[in-house]
PAZAPA-4460 file (N, C-alpha, C; in steps of 0.05 Angstrom, whole numbers, plus 32768, in hexadecimal, padded with zeros to 4 digits):
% residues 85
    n_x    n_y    n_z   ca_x   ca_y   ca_z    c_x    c_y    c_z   seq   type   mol
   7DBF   7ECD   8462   7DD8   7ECD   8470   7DD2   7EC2   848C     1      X     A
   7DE1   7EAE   849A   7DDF   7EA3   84B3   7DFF   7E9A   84B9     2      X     A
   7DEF   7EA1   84D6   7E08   7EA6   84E6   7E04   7E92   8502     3      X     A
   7E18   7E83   8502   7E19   7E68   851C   7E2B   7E70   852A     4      X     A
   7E21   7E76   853F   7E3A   7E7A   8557   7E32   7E6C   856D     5      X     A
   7E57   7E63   8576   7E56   7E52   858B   7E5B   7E6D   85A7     6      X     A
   7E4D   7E62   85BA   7E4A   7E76   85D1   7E51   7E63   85E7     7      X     A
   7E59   7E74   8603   7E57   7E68   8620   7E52   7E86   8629     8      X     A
   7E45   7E79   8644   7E36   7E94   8658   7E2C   7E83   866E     9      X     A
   7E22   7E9C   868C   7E21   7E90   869C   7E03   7E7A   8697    10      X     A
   7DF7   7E67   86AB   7DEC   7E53   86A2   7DCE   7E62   86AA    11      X     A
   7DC7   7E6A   86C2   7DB2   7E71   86BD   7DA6   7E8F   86C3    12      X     A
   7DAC   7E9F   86A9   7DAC   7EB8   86A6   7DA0   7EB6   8688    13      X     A
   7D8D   7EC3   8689   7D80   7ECD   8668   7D98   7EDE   8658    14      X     A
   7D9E   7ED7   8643   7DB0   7EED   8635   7DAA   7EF0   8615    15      X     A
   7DB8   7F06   8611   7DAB   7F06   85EE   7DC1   7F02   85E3    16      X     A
   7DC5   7F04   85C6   7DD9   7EF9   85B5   7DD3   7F11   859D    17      X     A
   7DE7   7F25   8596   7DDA   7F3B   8586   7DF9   7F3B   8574    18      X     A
   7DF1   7F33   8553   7E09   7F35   854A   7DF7   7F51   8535    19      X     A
   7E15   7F6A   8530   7E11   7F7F   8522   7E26   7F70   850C    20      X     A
   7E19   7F84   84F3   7E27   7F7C   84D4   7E22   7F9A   84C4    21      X     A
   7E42   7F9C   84B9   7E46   7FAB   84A6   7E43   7FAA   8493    22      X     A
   7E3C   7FB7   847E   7E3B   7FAE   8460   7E3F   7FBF   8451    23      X     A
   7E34   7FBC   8435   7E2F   7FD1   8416   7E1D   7FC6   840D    24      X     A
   7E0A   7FD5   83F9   7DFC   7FCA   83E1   7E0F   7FE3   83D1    25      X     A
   7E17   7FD5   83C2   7E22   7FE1   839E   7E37   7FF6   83B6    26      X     A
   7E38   800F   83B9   7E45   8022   83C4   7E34   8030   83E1    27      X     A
   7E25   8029   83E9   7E0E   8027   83FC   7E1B   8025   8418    28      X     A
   7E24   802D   842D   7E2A   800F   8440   7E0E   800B   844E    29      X     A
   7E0B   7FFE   8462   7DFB   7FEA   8467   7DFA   7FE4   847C    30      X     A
   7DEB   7FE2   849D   7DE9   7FD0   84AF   7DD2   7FCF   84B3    31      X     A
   7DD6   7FBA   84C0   7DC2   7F9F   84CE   7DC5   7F98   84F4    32      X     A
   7DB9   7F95   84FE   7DB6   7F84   851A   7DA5   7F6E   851F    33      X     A
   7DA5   7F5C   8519   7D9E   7F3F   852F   7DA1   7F40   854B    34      X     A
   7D90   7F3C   8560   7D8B   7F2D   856E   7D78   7F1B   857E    35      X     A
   7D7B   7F04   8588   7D71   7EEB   8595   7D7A   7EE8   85AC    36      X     A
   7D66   7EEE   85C1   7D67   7ED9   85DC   7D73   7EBC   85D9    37      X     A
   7D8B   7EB9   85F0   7D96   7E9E   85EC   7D8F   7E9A   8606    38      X     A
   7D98   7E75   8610   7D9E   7E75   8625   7DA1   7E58   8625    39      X     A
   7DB4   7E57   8645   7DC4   7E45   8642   7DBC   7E26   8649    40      X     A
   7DC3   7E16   8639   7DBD   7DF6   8634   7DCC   7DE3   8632    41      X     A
   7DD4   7DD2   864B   7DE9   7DBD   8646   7E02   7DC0   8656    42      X     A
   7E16   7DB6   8653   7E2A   7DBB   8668   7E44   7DD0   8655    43      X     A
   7E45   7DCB   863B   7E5F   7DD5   862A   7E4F   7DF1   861C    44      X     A
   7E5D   7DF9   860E   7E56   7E0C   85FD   7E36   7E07   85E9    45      X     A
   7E2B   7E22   85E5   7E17   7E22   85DB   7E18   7E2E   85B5    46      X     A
   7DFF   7E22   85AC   7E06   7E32   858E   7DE6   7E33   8586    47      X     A
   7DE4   7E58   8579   7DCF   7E69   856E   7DD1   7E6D   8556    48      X     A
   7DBF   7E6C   8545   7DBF   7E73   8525   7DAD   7E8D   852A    49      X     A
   7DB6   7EA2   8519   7DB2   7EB5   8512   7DAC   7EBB   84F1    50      X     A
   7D96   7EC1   84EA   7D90   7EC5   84D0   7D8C   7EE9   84BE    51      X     A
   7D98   7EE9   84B2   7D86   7F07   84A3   7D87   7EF7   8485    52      X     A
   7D6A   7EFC   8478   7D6A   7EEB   846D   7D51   7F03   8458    53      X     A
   7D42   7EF7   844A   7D2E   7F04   8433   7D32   7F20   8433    54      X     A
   7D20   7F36   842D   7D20   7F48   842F   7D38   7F62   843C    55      X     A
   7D43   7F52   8452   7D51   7F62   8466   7D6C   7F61   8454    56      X     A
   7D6F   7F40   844F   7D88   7F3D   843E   7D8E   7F4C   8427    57      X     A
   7D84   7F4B   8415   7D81   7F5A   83FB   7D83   7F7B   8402    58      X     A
   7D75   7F88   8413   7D7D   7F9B   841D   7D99   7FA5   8429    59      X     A
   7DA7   7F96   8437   7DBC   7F8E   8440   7DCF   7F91   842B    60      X     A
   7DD6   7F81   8418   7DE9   7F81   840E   7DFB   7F63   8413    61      X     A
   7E0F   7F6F   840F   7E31   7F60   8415   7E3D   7F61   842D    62      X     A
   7E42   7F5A   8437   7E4C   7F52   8457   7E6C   7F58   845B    63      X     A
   7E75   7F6F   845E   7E8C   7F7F   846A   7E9D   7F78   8486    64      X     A
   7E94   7F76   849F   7E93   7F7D   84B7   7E84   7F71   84C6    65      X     A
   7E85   7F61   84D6   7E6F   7F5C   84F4   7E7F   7F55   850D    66      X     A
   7E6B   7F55   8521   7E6C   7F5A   8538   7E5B   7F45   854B    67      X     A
   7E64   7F2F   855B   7E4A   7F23   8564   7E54   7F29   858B    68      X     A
   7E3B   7F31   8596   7E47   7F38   85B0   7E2D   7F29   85BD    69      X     A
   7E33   7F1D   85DF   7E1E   7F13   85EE   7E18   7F26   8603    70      X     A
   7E06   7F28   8611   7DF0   7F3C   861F   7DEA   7F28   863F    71      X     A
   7DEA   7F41   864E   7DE3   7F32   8661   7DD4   7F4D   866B    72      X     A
   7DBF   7F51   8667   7DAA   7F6D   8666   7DB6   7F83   8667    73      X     A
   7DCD   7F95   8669   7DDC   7FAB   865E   7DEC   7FA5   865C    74      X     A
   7DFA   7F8E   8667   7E19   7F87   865E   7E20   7F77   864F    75      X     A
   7E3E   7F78   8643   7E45   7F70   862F   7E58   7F5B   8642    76      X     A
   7E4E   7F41   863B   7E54   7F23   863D   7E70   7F22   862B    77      X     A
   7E6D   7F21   8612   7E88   7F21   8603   7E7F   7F29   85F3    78      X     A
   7E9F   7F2A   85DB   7E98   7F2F   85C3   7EAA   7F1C   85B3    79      X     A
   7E9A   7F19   8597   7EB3   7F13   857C   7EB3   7F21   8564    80      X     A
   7EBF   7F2B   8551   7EB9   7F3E   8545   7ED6   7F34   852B    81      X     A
   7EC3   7F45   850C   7EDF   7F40   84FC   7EF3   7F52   84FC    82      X     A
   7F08   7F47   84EE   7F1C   7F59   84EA   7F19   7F73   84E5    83      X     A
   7F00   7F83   84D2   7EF6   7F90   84C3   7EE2   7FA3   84D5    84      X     A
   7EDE   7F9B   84F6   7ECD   7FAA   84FA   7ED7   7FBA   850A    85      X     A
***
């Protein structure tokens, strides 16, 4: 499962990129956290791939719910999130 998100943030500030995910296996539910240090490159908006992928996936399940929010060392930059979460 991967996940591409387009981002903007200030230009030169380290920030992270932490998307949370809901799930199930069979009747199970299920979460997960990703995150990756981003930072900013270019003049327009930026874009991060995020992976959960072998092992983690299969564990995981089916994908319910997520949440992708940006970091700026305790604060919360933004957020986008589904309907569902």
């Amino acid at each position: 499962m991967r996940f591409a998100i387009q981002w903007k943030g200030p230009n030169s500030v380290p920030l992270r990129l932490r998307v949370e995910m809901r799930g199930a296996r069979g009747k199970e539910p299920t979460t997960a956290v990703l995150e990756e240090p981003v930072r900013h490159r270019g003049w327009f908006a930026n874009w991060a791939w995020l992976q959960l992928a072998g092992e983690q996936h299969q564990q995981f399940g089916e994908l319910s719910a997520w949440r992708a929010t940006l970091w700026n060392g305790n604060q919360q930059v933004a957020e986008q999130k589904s309907f569902l979460w």
